[in-house]
N, C-alpha and C positions, 0 to 999 in steps of 0.2 A: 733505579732512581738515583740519581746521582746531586748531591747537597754542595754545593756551592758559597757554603758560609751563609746564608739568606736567614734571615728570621722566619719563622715560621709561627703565623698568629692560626689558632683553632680555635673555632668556636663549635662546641658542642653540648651537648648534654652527659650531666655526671652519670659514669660507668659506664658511656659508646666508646670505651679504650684512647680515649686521645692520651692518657698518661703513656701507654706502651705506644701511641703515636711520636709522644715527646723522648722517652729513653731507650727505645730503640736506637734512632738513630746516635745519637748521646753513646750507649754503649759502644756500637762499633766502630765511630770516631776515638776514642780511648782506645778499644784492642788494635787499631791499626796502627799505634804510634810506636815507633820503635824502643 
């Protein structure tokens, strides 16, 4: 899946992972930066 700068709105219910939805990508934006 490739992230494009876009927002990304989630609507879910508390504890279906959207937080590790949110800092997933979060993280490996940051280790990719030189």
């Amino acid at each position: 899946m490739a992230l494009k700068g876009r927002d990304l709105i989630g609507i879910a219910e508390t504890g279906s992972g959207k937080t590790l939805a949110y800092l997933l990508p979060a993280i490996v934006h940051v280790n990719a930066q030189p």
